[in-house]
C-alpha positions as CSV (number, residue, x, y, z in Angstrom):
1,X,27.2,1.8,18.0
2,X,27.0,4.2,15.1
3,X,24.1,3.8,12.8
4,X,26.2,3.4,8.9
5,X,24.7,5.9,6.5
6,X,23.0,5.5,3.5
7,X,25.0,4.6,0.2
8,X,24.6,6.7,-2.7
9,X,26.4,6.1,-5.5
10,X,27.5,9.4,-7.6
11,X,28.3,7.8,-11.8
12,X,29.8,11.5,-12.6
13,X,32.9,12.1,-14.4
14,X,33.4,15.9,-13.7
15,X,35.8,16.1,-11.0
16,X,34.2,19.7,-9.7
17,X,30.8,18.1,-9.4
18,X,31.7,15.2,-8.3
19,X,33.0,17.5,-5.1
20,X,30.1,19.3,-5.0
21,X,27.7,16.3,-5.3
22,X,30.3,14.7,-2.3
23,X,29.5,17.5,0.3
24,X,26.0,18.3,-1.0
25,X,25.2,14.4,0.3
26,X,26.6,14.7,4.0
27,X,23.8,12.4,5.2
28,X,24.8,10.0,2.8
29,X,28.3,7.6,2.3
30,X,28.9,8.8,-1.3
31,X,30.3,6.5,-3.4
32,X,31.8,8.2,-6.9
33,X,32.4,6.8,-9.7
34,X,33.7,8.5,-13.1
35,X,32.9,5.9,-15.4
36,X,30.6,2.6,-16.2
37,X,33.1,-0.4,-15.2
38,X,33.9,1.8,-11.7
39,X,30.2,2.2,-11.1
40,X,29.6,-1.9,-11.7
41,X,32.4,-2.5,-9.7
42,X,31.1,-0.5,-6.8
43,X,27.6,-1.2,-7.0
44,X,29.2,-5.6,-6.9
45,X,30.9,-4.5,-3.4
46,X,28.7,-1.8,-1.8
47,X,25.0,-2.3,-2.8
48,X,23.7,1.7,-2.9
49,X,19.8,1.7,-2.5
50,X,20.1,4.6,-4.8
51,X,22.1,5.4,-7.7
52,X,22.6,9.5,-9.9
53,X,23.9,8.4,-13.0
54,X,25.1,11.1,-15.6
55,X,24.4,9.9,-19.3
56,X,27.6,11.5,-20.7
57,X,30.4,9.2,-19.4
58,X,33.8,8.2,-20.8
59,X,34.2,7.7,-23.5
60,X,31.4,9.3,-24.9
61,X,30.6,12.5,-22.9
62,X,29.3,14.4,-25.7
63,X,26.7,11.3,-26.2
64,X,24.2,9.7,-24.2
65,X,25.0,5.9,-25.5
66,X,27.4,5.2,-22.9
67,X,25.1,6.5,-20.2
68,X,22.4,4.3,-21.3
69,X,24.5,1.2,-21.2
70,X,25.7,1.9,-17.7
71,X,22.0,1.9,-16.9
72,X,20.8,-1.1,-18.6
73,X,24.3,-3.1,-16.5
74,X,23.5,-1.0,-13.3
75,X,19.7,-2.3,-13.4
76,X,20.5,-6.2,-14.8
77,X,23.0,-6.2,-11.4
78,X,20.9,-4.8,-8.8
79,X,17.1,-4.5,-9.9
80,X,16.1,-2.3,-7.2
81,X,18.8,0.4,-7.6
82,X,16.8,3.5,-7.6
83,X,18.5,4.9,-10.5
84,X,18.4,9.1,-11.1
85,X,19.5,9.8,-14.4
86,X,21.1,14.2,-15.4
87,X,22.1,14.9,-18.9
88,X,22.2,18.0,-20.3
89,X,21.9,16.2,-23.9
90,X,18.9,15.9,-25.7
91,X,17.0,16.7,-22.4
92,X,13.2,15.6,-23.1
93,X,14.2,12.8,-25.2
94,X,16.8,11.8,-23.1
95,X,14.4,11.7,-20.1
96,X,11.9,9.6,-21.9
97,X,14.1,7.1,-22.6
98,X,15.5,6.8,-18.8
99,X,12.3,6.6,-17.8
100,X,11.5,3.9,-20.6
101,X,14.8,1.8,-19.8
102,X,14.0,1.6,-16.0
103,X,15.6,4.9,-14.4
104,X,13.6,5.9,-11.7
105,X,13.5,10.1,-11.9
106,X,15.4,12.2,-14.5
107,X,17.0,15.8,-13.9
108,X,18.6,18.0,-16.5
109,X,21.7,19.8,-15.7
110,X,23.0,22.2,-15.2
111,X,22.0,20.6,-11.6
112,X,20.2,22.0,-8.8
113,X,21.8,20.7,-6.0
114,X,18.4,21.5,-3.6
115,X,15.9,19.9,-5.5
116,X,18.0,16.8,-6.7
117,X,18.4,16.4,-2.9
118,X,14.9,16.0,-2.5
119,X,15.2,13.6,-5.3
120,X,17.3,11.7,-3.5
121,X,15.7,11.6,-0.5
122,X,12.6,10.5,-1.8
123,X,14.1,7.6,-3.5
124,X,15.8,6.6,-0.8
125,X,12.5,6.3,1.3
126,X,10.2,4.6,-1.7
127,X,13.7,1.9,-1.4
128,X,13.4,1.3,2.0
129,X,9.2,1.0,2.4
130,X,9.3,-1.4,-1.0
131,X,12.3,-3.6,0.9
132,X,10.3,-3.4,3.8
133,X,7.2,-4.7,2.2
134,X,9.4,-7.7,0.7
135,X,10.6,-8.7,4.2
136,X,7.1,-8.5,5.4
137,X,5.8,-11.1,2.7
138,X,9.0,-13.0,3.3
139,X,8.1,-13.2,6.7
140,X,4.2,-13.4,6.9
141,X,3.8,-16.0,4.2
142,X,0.5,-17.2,3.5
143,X,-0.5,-15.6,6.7
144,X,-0.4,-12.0,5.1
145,X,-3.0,-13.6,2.4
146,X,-1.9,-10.9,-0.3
147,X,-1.9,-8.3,1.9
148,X,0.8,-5.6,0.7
149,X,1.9,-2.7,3.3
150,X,4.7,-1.0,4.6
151,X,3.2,2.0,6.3
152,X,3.6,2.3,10.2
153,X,-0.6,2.7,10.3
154,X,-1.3,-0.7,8.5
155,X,1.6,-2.6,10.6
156,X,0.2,-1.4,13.2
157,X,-3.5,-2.9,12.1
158,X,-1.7,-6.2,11.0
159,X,0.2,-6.5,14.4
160,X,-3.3,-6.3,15.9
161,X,-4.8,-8.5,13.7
162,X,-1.9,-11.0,14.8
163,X,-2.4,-10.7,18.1
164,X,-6.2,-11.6,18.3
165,X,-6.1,-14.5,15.9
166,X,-5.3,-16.9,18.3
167,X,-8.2,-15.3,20.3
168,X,-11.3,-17.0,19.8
169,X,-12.9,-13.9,20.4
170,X,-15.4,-11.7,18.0
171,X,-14.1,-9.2,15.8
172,X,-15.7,-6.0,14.5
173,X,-13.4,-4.2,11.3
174,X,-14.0,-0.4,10.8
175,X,-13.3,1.2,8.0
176,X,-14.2,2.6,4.9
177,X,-15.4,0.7,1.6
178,X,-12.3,-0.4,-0.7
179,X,-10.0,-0.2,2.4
180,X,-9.5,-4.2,2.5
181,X,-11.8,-5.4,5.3
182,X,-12.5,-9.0,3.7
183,X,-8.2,-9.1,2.8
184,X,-7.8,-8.7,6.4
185,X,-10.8,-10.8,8.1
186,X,-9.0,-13.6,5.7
187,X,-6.1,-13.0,7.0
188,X,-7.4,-13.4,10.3
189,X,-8.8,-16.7,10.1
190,X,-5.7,-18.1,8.5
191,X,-3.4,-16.8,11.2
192,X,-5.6,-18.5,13.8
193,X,-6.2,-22.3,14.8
194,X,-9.7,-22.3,12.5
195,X,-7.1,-21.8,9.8
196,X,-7.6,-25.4,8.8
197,X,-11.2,-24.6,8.6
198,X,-13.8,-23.0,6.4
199,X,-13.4,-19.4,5.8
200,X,-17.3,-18.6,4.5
201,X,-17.9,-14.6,3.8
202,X,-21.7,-12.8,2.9
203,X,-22.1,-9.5,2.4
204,X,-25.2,-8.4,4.3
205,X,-26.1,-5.6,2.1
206,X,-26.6,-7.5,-0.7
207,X,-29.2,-10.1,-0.1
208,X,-32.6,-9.2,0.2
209,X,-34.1,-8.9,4.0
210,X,-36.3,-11.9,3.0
211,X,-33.9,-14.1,1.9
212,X,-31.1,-12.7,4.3
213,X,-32.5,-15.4,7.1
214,X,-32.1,-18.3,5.1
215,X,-28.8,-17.6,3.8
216,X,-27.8,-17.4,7.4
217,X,-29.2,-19.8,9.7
218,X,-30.6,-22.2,6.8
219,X,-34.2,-24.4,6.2
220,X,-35.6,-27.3,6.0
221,X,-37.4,-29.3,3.3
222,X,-41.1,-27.2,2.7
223,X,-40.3,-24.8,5.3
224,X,-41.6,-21.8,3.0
225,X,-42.7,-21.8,-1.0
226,X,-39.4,-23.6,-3.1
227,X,-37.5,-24.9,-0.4
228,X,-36.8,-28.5,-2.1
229,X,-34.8,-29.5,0.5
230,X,-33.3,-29.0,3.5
231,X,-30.3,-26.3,3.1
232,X,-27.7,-25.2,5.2
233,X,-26.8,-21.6,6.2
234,X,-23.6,-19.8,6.1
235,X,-22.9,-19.7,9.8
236,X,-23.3,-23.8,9.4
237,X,-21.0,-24.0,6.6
238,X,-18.4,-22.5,8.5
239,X,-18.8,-25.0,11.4
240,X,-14.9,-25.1,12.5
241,X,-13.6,-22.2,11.0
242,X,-15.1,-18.4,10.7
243,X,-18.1,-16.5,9.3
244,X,-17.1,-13.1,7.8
245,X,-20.4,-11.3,7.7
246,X,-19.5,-8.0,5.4
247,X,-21.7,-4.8,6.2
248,X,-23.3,-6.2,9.2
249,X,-24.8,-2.7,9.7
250,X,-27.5,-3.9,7.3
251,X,-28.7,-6.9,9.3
252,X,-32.3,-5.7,9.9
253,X,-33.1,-5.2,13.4
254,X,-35.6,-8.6,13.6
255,X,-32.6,-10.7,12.2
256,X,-30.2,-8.9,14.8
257,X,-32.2,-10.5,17.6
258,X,-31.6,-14.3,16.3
259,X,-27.9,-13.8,15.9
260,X,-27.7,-12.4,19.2
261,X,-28.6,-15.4,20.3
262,X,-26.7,-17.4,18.3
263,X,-23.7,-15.6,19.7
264,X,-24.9,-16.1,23.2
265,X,-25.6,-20.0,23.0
266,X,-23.7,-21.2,20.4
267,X,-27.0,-22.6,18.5
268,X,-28.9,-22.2,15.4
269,X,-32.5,-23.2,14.1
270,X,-33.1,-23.0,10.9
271,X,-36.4,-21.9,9.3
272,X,-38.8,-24.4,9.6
273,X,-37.1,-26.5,12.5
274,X,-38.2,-27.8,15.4
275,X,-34.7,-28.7,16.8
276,X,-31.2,-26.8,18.1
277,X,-27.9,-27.2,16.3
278,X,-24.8,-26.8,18.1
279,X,-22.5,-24.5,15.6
280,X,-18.7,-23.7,16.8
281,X,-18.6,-20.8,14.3
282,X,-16.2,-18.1,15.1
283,X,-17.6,-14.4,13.8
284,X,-16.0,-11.6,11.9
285,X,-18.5,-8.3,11.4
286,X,-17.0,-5.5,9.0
287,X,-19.2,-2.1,8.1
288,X,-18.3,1.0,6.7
289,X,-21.0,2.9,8.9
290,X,-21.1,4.5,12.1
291,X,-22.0,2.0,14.6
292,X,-22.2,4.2,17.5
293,X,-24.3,6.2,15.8
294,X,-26.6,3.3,14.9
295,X,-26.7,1.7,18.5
296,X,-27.6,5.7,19.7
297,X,-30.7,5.7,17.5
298,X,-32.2,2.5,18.1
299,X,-31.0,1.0,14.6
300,X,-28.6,-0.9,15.9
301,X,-28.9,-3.6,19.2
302,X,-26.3,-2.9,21.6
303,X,-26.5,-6.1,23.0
304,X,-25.5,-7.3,20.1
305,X,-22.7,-4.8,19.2
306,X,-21.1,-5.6,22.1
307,X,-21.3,-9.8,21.4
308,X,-19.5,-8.4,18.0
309,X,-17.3,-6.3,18.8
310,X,-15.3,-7.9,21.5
311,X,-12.2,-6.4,19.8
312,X,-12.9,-3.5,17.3
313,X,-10.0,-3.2,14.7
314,X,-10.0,0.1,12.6
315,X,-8.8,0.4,9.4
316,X,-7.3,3.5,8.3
317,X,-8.5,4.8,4.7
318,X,-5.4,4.2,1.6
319,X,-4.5,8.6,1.8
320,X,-3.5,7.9,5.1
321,X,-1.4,5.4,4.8
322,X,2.3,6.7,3.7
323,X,3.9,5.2,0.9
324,X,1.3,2.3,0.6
325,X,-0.5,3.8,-2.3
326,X,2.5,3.2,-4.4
327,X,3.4,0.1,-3.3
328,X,-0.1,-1.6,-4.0
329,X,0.3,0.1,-7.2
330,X,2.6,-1.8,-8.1
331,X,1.8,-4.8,-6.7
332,X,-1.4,-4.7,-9.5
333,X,0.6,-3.7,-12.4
334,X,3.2,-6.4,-11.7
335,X,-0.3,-8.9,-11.3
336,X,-2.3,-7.6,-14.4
337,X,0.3,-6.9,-16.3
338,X,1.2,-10.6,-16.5
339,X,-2.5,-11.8,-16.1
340,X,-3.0,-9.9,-19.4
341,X,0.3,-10.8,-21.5
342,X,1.2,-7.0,-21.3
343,X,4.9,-5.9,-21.5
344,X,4.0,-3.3,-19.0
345,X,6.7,-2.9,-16.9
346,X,6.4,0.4,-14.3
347,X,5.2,3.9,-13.8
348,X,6.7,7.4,-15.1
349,X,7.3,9.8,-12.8
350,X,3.9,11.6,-13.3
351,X,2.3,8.8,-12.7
352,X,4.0,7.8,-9.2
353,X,3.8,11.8,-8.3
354,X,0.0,11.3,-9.3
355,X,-0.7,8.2,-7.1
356,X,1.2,9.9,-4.2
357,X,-0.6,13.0,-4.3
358,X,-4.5,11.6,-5.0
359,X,-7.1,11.9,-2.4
360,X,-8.5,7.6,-2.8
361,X,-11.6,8.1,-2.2
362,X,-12.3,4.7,-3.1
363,X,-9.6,3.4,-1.0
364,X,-7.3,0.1,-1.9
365,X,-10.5,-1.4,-4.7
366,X,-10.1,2.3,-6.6
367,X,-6.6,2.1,-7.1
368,X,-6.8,-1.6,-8.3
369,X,-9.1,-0.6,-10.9
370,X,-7.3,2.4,-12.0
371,X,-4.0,0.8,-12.8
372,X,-5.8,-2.3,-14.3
373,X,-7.3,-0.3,-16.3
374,X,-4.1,1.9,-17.2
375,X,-2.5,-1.6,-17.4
376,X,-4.8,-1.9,-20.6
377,X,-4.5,1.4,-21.7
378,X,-0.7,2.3,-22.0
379,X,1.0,2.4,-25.2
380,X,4.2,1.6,-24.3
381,X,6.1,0.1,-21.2
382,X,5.2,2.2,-18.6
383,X,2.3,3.7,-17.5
384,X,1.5,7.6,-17.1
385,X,-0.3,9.8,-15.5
386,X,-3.1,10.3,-18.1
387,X,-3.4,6.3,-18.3
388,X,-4.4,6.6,-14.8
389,X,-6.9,9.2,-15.5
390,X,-5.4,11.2,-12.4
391,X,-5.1,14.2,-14.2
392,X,-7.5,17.2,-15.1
393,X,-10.6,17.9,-13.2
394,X,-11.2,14.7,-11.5
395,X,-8.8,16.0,-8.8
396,X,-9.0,19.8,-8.5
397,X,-6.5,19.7,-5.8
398,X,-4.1,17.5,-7.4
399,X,-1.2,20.3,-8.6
400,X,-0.4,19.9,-12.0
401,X,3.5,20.4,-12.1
402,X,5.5,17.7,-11.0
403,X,7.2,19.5,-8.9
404,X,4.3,20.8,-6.8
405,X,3.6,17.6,-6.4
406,X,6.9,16.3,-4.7
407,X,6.7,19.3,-2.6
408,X,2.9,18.8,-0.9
409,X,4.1,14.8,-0.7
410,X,7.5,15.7,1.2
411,X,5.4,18.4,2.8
412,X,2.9,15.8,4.1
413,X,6.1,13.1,4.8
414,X,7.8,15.6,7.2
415,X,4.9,17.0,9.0
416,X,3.9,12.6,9.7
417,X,7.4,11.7,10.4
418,X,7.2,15.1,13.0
419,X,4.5,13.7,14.4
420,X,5.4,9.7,15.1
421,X,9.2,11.5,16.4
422,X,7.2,13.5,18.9
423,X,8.6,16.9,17.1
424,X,12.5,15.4,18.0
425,X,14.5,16.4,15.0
426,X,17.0,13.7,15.1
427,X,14.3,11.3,15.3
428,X,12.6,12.8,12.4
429,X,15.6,12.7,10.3
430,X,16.3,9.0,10.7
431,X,12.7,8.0,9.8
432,X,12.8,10.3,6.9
433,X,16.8,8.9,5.9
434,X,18.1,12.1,5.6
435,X,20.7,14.0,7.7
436,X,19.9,16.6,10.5
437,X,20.9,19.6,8.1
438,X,18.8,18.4,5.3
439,X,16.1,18.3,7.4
440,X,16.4,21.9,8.4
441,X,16.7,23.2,4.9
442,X,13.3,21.5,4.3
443,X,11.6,22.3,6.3
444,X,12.7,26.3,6.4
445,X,12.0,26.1,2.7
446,X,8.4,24.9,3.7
447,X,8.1,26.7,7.3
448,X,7.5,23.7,8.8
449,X,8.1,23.9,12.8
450,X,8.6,20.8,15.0
């Protein structure tokens, strides 16, 4: 069975570009239309992902206003039309406005058929991660617990993560600080039969090592200097459903040793008892730090790493995760936006070409900040690069022409689509969404080999 192509729709009423657009796109089913009500018409029956819309339609082509409407309809019918606007009128105030009105990139003409191919094929891509992302929520509920992903690294984390749910087993999450690691232990425990249950999280790094004890395992009444009355730990309060101990690299080593054998026996003492309490308490460990490392120089007990870590899940930093950068991105400004009563409504170009190409070193909790705080900062309806702060010398390696940009993202997309197609071009081509050709012209114009 053949595989249908792509539909892009072509709004162009020059009849020699619309020939040249139709066998530039020979990976995709082009659809033309030379005015607004053909356009609506085919965008009703066919449903492109992605739209190239050129401002100066019938019967205005020496204006823009006509273009503009056509937008506005194309965008009230099918909200996630990627829409690419060319005109050749009033370029940089045309392009502003696009952007403003919802258009997703802007070219002026005269056209380069290359790099508005790239366009193209970028848009197509963001299209299918961001419906991909909605049929995961669609599908993963509550269970996904506001988690927001449509890269092939975090699926595969969440697939794991679904798998050892129903295990009532220990889990140990690696990964670096800001990557999610409390999003996902949640996630966790309401995917699993302790769902019901308490989900109780403390962060080990934050509580002193003298108080770190009795937030754990609990006291009784006039066990030290204050203690009123008898108090229950954490691991007690989540009797039934799951303790998520956050930075358990920090539990000193004396402390290690009563967990242990909590974990063994399945009983606590608190401070100042004299009896044992049965706990059914299932454990989830996260840490930023090298474990291994730890066990190797006697920081860490590997008795206890190995009670942990019965399954080890490792979470991969936001940079490596394609596409998920922009997603989340908007995920926040859709959230803040209407937390704050702000009529923020997307990103500009530079902005998502920004978020592609930035380094997160403060993973998913960076990015959240950023765009909050852009959120706040904007002046109009969309947010830009410089309301991000991702411009300038915070990110010497960031290139500074928007261009550049694209080019090191579809760099970086090829060479990772290479890799998970085993270097098989075909293969390549179908994650990417582009044709066979296409994909040669890229990646000779970027001497990429397979």
């Amino acid at each position: 069975m053949t595989t249908p192509l792509p539909k892009l729709l072509v709004v162009e009423d020059d009849p020699g570009l619309q020939r040249q657009l139709r066998w530039a796109y020979d990976g995709y089913e082009v659809l033309i239309a030379p005015d607004r009500a053909t356009a609506l018409t085919l965008l009703r029956a066919e449903e492109p992902a992605v739209a190239t819309l050129d401002l100066g339609l019938p019967p205005d082509p020496d204006g823009v206003n006509e273009g503009f409407t056509a937008l506005a309809e194309m965008l009230a019918l099918k909200p996630d039309l990627k829409v690419i606007v060319a005109s050749g009128h009033g370029e940089r105030e045309s392009a502003r406005r696009a952007i403003a009105e919802g258009a997703w990139d802007f070219y002026a003409k005269p056209i380069d058929i290359d790099a508005l191919g790239l366009i193209v094929a970028r848009a197509f891509h963001v299209h299918a991660l961001e419906a991909e992302n909605r049929r995961l929520a669609e599908r993963g509920g509550e269970r996904a617990h506001g988690l927001v992903t449509a890269s092939p690294e975090m699926l595969k984390v969440t697939r794991m993560i679904e798998r050892v749910a129903g295990a009532d087993v220990s889990v140990m999450l690696l990964g670096a600080s800001g990557t999610g690691k409390e999003v996902l232990a949640r996630s966790l425990h309401d995917a699993s039969p302790r769902g019901g249950g308490a989900f109780v999280a403390i962060n080990c790094a934050a509580i002193p090592e003298t108080l770190l004890e009795s937030e754990l395992f609990g006291h009784e009444k006039g066990a030290f200097t204050g203690a009123v009355k008898t108090t229950e730990g954490k691991i007690e309060q989540a009797a039934g459903g799951t303790l998520f101990l956050d930075e358990i690299g920090d539990v000193p080593l004396p402390l290690q040793v009563k967990l242990l054998r909590f974990l063994q026996e399945r009983v606590i003492e608190r401070i100042g008892g004299r009896r044992p309490i049965a706990v059914d308490t299932r454990i989830v460990c996260a840490t930023h730090q090298d474990v291994d490392a730890m066990v190797a120089d006697g920081r860490f007990r590997e008795d206890l790493y190995y009670r942990l870590a019965e399954i080890v899940v490792r979470i991969p930093a936001l940079a490596e995760r394609s596409g998920d950068a922009v997603l989340l991105a908007r995920h926040f400004l859709k959230r803040h936006a209407a937390a704050m009563k702000l009529p923020v409504k997307g990103f500009t170009p530079d902005a998502v070409a920004a978020i592609e190409g930035w380094r997160w070193p403060g993973n998913v909790r960076e990015l959240e900040n950023r765009v909050k705080r852009a959120v706040i900062m904007a002046d109009g309806s969309h947010v830009t690069a410089d309301d991000l702060d991702l411009t300038g010398d915070a990110a010497p390696a960031l290139p500074i022409n928007l261009r550049a940009v694209r080019e090191a993202a579809d760099r970086a997309a090829i060479r990772q689509a290479l890799a998970h197609a085993e270097g098989n071009i075909s293969g390549t081509a179908r994650l990417l969404g582009i044709s066979r050709p296409t994909l040669y012209d890229l990646m000779k114009a970027y001497d990429l080999q397979p």
